[in-house]
C-alpha positions in Angstrom: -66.5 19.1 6.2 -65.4 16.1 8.4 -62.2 15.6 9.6 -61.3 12.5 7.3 -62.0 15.0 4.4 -59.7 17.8 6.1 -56.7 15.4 6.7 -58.0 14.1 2.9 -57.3 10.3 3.9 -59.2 7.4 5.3 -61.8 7.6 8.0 -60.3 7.6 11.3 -60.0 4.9 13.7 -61.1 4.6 17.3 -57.7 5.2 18.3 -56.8 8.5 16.5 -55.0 7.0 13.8 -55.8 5.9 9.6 -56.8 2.6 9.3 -54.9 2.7 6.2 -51.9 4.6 7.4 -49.5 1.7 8.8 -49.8 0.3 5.3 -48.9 3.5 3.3 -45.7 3.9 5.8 -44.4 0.3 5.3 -45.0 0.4 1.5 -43.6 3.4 1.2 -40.4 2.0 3.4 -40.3 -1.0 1.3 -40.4 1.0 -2.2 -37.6 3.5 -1.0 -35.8 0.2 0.2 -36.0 -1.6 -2.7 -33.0 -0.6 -4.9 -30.6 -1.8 -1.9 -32.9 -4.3 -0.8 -31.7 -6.2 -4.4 -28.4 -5.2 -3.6 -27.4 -6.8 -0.1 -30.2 -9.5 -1.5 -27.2 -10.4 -4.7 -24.8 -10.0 -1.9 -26.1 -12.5 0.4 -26.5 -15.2 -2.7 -23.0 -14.5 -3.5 -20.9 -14.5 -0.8 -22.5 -14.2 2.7 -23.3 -16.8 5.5 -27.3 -15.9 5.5 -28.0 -16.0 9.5 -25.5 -13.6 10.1 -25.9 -11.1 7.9 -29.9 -12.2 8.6 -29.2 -10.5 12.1 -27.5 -7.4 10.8 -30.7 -6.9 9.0 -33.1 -7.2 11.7 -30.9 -5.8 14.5 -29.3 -3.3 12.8 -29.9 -2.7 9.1 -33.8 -2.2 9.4 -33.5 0.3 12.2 -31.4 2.4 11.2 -32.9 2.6 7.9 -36.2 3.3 9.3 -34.9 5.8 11.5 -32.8 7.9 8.8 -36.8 7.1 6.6 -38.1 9.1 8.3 -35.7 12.5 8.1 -35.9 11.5 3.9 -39.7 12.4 4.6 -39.1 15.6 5.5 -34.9 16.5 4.2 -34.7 17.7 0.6 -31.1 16.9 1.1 -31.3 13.7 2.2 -33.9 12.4 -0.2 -31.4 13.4 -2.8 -28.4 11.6 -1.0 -30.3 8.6 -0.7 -31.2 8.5 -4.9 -27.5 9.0 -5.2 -27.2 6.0 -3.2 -29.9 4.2 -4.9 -27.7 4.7 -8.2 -24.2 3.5 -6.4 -26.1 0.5 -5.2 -26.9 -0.9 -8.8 -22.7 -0.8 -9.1 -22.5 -2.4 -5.8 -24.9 -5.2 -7.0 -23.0 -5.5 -10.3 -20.2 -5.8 -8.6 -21.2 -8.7 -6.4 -23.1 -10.7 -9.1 -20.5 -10.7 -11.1 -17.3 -11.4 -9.0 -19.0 -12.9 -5.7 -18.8 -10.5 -3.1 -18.6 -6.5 -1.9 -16.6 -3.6 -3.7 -13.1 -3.7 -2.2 -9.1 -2.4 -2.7 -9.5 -4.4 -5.9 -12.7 -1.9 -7.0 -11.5 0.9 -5.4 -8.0 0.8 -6.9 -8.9 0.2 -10.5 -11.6 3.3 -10.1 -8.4 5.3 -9.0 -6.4 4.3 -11.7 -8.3 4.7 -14.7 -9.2 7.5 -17.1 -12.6 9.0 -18.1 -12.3 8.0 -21.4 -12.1 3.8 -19.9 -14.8 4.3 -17.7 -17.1 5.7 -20.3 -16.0 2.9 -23.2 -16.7 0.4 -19.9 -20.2 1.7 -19.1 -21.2 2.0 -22.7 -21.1 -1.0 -23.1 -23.3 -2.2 -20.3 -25.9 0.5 -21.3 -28.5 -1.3 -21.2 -28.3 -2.7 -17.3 -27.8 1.0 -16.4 -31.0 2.3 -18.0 -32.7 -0.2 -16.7 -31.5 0.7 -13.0 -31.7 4.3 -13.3 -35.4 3.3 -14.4 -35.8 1.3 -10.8 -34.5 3.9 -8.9 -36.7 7.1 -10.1 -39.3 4.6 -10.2 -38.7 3.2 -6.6 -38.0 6.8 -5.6 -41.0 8.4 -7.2 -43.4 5.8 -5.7 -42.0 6.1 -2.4 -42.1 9.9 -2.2 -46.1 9.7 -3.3 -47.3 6.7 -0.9 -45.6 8.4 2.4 -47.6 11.7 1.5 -50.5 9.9 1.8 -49.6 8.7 5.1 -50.3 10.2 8.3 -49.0 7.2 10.4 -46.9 8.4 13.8 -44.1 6.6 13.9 -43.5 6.7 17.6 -43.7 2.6 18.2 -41.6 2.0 15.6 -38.9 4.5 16.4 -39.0 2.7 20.0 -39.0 -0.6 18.4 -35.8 0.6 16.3 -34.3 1.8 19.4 -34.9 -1.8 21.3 -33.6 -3.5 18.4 -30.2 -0.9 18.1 -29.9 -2.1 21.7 -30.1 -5.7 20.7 -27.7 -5.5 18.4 -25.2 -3.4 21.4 -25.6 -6.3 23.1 -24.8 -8.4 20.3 -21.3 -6.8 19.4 -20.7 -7.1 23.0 -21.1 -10.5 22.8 -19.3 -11.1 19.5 -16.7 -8.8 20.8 -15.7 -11.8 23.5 -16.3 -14.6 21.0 -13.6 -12.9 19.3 -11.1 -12.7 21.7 -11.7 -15.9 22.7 -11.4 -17.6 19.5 -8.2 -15.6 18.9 -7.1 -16.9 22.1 -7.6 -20.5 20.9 -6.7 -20.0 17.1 -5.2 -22.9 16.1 -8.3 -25.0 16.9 -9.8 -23.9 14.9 -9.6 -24.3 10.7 -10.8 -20.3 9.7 -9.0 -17.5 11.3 -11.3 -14.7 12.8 -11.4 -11.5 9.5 -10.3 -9.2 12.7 -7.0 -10.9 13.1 -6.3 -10.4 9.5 -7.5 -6.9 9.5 -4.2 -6.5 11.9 -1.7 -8.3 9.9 -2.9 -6.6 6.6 -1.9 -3.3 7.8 -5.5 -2.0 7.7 -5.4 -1.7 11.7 -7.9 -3.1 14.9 -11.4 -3.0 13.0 -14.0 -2.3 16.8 -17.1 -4.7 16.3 -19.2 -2.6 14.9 -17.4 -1.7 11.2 -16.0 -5.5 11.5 -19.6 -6.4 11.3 -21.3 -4.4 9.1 -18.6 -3.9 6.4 -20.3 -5.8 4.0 -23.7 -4.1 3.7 -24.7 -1.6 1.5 -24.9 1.7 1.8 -23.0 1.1 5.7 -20.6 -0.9 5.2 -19.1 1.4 2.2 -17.4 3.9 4.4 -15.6 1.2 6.3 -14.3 -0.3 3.1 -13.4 3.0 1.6 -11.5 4.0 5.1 -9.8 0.6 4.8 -8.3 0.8 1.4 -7.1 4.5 2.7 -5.4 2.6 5.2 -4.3 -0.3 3.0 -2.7 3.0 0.7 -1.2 4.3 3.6 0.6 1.0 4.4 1.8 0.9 0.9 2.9 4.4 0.8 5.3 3.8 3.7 6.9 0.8 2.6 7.6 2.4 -0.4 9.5 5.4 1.3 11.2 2.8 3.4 12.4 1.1 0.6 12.9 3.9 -2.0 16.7 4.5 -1.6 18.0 0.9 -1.0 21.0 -0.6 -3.2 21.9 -4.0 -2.7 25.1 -3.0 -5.0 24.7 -6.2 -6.3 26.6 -7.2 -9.5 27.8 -10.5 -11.6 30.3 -12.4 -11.4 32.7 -15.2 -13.6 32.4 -15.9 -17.4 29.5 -15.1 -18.8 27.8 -16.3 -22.0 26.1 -13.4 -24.7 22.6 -14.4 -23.5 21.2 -15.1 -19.8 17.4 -16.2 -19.4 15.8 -16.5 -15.9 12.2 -17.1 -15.2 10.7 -17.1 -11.9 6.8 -18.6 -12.3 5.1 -17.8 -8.9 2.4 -20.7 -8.3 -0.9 -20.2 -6.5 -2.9 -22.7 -4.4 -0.9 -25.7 -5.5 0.1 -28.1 -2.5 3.1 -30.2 -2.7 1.6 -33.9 -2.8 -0.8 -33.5 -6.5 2.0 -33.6 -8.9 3.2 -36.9 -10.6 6.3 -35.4 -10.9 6.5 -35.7 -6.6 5.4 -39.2 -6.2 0.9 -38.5 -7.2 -0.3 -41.6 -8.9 -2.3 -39.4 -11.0 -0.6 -38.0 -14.1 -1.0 -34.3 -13.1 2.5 -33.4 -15.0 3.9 -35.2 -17.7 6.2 -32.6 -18.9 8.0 -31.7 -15.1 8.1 -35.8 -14.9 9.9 -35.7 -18.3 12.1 -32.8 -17.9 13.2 -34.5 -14.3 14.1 -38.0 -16.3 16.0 -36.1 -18.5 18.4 -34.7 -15.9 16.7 -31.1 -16.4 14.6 -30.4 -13.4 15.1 -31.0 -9.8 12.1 -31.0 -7.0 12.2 -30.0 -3.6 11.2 -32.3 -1.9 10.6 -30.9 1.6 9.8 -27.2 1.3 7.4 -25.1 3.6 6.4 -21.9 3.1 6.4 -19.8 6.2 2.5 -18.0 5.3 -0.1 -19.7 4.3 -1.8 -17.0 2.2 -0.6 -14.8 -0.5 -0.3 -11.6 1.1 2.1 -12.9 3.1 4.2 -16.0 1.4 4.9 -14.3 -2.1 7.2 -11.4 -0.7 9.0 -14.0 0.7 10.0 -15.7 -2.3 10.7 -12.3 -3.6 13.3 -11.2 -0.7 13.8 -14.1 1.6 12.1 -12.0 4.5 8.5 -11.9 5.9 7.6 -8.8 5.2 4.2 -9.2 7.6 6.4 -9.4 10.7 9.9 -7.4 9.3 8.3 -4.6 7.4 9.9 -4.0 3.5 13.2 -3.4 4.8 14.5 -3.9 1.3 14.0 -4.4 -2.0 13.2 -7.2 -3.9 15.3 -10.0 -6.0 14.3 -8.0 -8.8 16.0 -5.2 -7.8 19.2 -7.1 -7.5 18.7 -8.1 -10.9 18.4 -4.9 -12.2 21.7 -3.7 -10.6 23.5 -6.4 -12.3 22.4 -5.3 -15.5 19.3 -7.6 -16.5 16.3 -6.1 -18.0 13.4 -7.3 -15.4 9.8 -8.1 -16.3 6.4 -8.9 -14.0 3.8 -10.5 -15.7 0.5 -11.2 -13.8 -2.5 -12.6 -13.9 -3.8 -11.5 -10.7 -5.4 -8.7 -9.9 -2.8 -5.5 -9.9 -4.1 -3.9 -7.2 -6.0 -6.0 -4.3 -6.4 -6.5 -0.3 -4.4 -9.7 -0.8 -1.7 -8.4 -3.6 -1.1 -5.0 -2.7 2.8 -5.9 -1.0 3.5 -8.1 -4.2 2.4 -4.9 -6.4 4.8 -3.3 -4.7 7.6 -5.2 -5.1 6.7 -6.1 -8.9 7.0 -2.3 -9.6 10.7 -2.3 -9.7 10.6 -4.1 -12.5 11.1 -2.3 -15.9 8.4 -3.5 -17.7 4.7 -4.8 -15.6 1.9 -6.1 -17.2 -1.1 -7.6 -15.9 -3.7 -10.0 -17.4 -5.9 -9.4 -14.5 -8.1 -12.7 -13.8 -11.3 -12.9 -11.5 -11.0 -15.2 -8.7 -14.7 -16.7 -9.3 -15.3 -16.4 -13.4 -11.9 -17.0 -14.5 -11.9 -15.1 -17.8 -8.5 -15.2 -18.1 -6.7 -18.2 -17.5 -2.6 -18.0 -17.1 -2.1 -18.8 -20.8 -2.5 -15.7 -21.8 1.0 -15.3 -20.5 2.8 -17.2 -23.2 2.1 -14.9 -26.0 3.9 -11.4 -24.4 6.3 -14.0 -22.9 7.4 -15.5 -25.6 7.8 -11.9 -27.4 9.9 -10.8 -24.4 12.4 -13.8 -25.2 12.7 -12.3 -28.9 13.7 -8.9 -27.4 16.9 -7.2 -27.9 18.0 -7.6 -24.4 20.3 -10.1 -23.8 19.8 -10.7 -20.2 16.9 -10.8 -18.9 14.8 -12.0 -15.5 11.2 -12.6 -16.4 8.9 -13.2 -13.1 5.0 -14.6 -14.1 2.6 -14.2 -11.3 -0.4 -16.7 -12.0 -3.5 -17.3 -10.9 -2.6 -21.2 -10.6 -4.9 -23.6 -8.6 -6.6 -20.9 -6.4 -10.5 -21.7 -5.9 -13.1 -21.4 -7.8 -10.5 -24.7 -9.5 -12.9 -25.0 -12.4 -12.0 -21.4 -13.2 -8.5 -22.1 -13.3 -8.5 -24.0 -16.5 -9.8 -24.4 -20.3 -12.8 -27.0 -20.8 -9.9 -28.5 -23.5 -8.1 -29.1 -20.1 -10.3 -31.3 -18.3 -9.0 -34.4 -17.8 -10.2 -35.7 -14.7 -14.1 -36.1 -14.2 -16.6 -35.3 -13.3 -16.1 -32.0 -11.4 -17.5 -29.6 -8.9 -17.3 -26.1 -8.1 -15.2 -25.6 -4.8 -17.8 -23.0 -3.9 -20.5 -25.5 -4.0 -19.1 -28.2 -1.9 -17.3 -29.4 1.0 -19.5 -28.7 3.4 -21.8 -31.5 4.4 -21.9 -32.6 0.6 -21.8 -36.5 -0.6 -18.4 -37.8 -1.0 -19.0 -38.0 -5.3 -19.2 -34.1 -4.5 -15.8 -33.8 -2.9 -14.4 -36.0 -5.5 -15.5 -33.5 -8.4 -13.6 -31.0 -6.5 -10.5 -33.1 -6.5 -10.7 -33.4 -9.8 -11.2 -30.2 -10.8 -8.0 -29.5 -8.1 -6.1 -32.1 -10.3 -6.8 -30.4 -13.5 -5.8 -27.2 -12.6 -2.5 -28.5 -11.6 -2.3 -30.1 -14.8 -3.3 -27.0 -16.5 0.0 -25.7 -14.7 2.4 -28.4 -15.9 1.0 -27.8 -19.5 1.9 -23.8 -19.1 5.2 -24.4 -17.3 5.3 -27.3 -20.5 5.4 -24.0 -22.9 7.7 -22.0 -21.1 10.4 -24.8 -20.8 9.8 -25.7 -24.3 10.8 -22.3 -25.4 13.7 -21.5 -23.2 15.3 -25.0 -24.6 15.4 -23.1 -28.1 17.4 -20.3 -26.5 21.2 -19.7 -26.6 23.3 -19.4 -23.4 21.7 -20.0 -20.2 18.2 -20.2 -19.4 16.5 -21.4 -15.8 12.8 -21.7 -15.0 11.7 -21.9 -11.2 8.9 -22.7 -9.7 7.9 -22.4 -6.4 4.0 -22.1 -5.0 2.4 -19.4 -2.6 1.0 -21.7 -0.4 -0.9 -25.0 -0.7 -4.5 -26.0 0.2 -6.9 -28.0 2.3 -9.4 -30.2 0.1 -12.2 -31.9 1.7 -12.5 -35.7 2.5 -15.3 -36.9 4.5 -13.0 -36.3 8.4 -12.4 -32.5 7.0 -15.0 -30.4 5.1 -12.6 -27.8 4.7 -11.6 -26.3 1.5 -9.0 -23.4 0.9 -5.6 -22.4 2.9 -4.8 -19.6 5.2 -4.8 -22.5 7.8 -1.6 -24.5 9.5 -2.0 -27.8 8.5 1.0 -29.7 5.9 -1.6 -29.4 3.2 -1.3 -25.6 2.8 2.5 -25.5 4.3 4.0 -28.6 2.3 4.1 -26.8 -1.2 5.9 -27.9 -4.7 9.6 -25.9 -5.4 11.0 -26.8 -9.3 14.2 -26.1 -10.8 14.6 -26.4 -14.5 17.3 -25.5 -16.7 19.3 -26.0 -20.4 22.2 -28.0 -21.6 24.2 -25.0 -21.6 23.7 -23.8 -18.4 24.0 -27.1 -16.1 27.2 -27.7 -18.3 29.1 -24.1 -17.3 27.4 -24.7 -13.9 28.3 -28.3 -13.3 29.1 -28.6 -9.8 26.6 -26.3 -8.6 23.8 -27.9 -10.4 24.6 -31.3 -8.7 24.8 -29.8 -5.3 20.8 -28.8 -6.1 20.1 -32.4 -6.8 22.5 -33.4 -3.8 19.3 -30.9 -1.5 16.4 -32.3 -2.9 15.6 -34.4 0.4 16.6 -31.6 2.5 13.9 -29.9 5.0 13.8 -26.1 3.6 12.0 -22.9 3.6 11.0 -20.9 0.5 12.8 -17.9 2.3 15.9 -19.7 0.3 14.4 -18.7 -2.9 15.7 -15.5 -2.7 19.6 -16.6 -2.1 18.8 -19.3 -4.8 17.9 -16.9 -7.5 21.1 -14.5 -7.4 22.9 -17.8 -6.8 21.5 -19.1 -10.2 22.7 -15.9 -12.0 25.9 -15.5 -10.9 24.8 -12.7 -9.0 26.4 -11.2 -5.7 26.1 -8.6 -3.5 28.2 -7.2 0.2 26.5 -9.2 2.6 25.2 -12.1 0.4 23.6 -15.0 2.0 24.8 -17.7 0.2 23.7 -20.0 2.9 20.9 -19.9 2.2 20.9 -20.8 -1.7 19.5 -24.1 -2.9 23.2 -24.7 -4.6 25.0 -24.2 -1.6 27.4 -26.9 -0.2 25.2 -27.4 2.7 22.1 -26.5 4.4 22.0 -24.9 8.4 19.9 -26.9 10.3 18.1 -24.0 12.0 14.1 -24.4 12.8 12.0 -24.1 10.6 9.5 -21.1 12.1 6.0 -20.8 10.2 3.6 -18.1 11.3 -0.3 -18.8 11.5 -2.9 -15.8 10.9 -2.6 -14.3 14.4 1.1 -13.8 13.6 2.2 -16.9 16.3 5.5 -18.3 14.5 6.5 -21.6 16.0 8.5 -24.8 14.6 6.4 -26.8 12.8 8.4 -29.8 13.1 8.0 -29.6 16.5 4.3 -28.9 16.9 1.6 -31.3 18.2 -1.7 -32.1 17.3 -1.6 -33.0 13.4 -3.8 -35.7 13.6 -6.4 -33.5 14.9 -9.1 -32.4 13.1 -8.5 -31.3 9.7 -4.5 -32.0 10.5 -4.5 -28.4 12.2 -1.0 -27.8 13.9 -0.7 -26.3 17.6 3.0 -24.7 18.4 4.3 -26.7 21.6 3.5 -25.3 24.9 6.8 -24.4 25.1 6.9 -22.0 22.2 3.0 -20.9 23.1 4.1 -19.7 26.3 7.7 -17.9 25.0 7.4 -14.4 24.5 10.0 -14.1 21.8 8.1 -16.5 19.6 4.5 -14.4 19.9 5.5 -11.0 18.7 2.1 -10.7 17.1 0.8 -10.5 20.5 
């Protein structure tokens, strides 16, 4: 017997390996590879910049999978762990096909939170899609266990060649690691903020280069998400103890009526300058427009919020203090409420539970009642109507007075998912995910449009809500105020979003309605909000404004700071970019640069006070 039949392969080659051998190795590498290979494939489609995560492939990706390949060949165990894998992968791709991007807090929490009995009914009904991926895998798995016993390839040059290209990708962090600090260094010139500085003002900690970078593959980049929604918990956790005991021993005061109505509608994504109702030559919203030529509704006409994003702007609005720099030293407007005997509410359509919610989740559960109509950001299949209906049978409840908070989903990109087709008024659009960048100017235009709709979408809403507070007796006030607003390309800036410092996403849209009854018991006040409108304001004095509205007071009140009061202080008005540098923006330099990007003046660059994020 020759030794080709001992080793019961191929005939041997001149230089003592299979001729066939390399080939059985790599296909049995590729068929092991395959279930996460569709994976991080879906992944890139849907949400990844290609030559990036095209390096973390080659440099660090392929390597190490190779390397671990070849303990499956010959671990029990770990051919097991990596089916198991292989399964959670198919999840992983669902996941990012259908909501455009990697499991996160958002996944994580609403796995935490729900019963067997959900999960089943959920994966029932997608039955089919899981067969078929349990299918791939024992097929994948089963192929790729037979090939590599028929291959007697030594490794050797590839292991070195994994080695050289783990070293690569050391010397790649290395090199990313500076490119961060310097771009930190230089933040404002630039129109994205680096992930890492967010990582550190979203309470998740200093991400090192290597999880910061490989986060959002699949299987690697699952521990690091899983060890940052830990930490995410962790934050929440402790703001909760911090704020578990506080009173504001707040309470009413003066005459009131049998029945007391107070709506607070947090906006999304909707920037100061597209609304009719503020001066927009485009009739974005008829019914604020109306409602403000009837005397009912007064606009702001100078607000900034302090954050640009969501995580930090809305707990502002809820208790007049940034929370990202201050910490939840108390509770929320809600809370107040409560202790003057209203019955509070927090209605959503945004997600419960995610990286960029998680403080406002906190804050809306002091409220007695919370429900959320949980919207994706990409798909839209719930669009902020589906508020109206448990709102309006909140207003038929026995209570008589009540504070009703609506947290939508407003203008936020993808814009065409922020709407009904019924709704579209202004055409042709574009998906905001499909333009911007180096697109024809028709292209940008559909995205304006769709922008435009979206706030018109939100006048119809707002439209509803008015409409059925009118019908109420006693008092009943609406107020609006937006998040944050948003960049939208033109053919100088191919920008699209917020989370940058430029008046697009700072200059944002502040509403006050209300009925006959109340602006007649509330006469003088009510004329000293019109008598504000022009005046340069924060939306830190929504907080004071609320408890103003109701009649509401507390030891230690700031009554300054209300909307209705007789004047305004003319402190600075401080607004913090993503690496936590406040400075005054009407002060700052550079907003005719690019994109209209604002710089704090050297002045307040160089004073320690003003950097405490540093």
């Amino acid at each position: 017997m020759d030794r080709a039949d001992k080793q019961g392969d191929k005939p041997v080659s001149a230089n003592g390996s299979t001729n066939t051998g390399l080939a059985y190795e790599l296909l049995s590498f590729f068929l092991l590879l395959l279930p996460f290979a569709i994976t991080n494939g879906i992944v890139v489609v849907k949400s990844i910049d290609l030559p990036l995560y095209g390096g973390k492939i080659v440099l660090f990706v392929l390597p190490i999978s190779f390397l671990l390949f070849q303990l499956w060949k010959k671990s029990r165990v770990i051919k097991i762990i990596t089916f198991l894998l292989a399964l959670l992968a198919g999840a992983e791709a669902y996941i990012a096909y259908q909501f455009g991007g990697v499991s996160g807090s958002s996944v994580f929490s609403i796995l935490t939170s729900s019963d067997m009995a959900e999960s089943l009914s959920y994966a029932m009904e997608r039955w089919q899609l899981i067969s078929l991926w349990l299918l791939l895998c024992a097929a994948s798995t089963t192929l790729a266990w037979y090939v590599a016993r028929r291959s007697r390839f030594r490794a050797g040059g590839f292991l070195c060649l994994s080695l050289l290209c783990l070293a690569a990708y050391g010397w790649y962090l290395g090199a990313m690691s500076a490119s961060l600090y310097q771009r930190e260094k230089n933040a404002n010139r630039f129109p994205v903020a680096s992930t890492d500085a967010k990582d550190k003002l979203f309470g998740v900690g200093h991400l090192p280069p290597l999880l910061s970078t490989i986060r959002d593959t699949f299987p690697y980049g699952l521990p690091v998400r899983l060890w940052m929604y830990n930490q995410e918990e962790k934050f929440m956790r402790s703001m909760e103890e911090q704020t578990h005991a506080f009173r504001f021993g707040a309470y009413s005061v003066g005459q009131r009526p049998v029945q007391e109505t107070y709506v607070l509608v947090l906006g999304e994504s909707a920037r100061f300058d597209r609304w009719s109702v503020n001066g927009y030559e485009r009739d974005t919203s008829p019914n604020l427009l109306k409602a403000r030529q009837n005397g009912e509704l007064a606009s702001m006409q100078d607000m900034l919020t302090a954050r640009a994003f969501t995580m930090g702007s809305v707990p502002i609005y809820l208790t007049g203090r940034d929370t990202m720099r201050e910490g939840a030293t108390q509770k929320s407007l809600i809370s107040a409420f409560k202790e003057a005997g209203f019955k509070t509410y927090f209605l959503s359509t945004q997600i419960k539970k995610s990286f960029l919610n998680n403080v406002t989740a906190l804050f809306a559960a002091e409220a007695d009642v919370q429900q959320y109509f949980e919207a994706d950001e990409a798909l839209g299949l719930v669009h902020d109507e589906e508020l109206l209906l448990p709102f309006m049978n909140i207003l038929q409840e026995k209570a008589a007075r009540k504070l009703i908070v609506l947290h939508t989903m407003g203008s936020h990109a993808v814009y065409t998912a922020r709407y009904p087709k019924a709704h579209e008024k202004f055409q042709p659009v574009s998906d905001a995910k499909k333009g911007g960048f180096g697109d024809p100017f028709d292209s940008m235009q559909g995205i304006s449009n769709a922008y435009d709709n979206s706030i018109r979408y939100a006048d119809h809403v707002m439209g509803q809500i008015m409409q059925a507070l009118a019908g109420l007796d006693g008092y009943a006030v609406m107020v609006y105020g937006s998040d944050h607003g948003q960049t939208l390309p033109t053919p100088q800036c191919k920008f699209i979003g917020h989370g940058v410092m430029n008046i697009e996403t700072l200059h944002v849209p502040y509403f006050v309605w209300s009925n006959k009854a109340y602006r007649q018991a509330h006469a003088q006040q009510w004329q000293q909000l019109l008598n504000n409108q022009e005046k340069p304001v924060m939306t830190s004095a929504n907080f004071a404004t609320m408890l103003d509205l109701a009649d509401i007071r507390y030891t230690g009140f700031p009554s300054e700071k209300s909307l209705l009061a007789s004047h305004q202080p003319g402190a600075k008005r401080m607004v913090t970019d993503m690496q936590n540098t406040e400075f005054d923006l009407d002060a700052s330099t550079g907003k005719g640069s690019h994109c209209g990007l604002l710089h704090a003046s050297i002045q307040e660059a160089a004073h320690p006070s003003l950097r405490p994020g540093d």
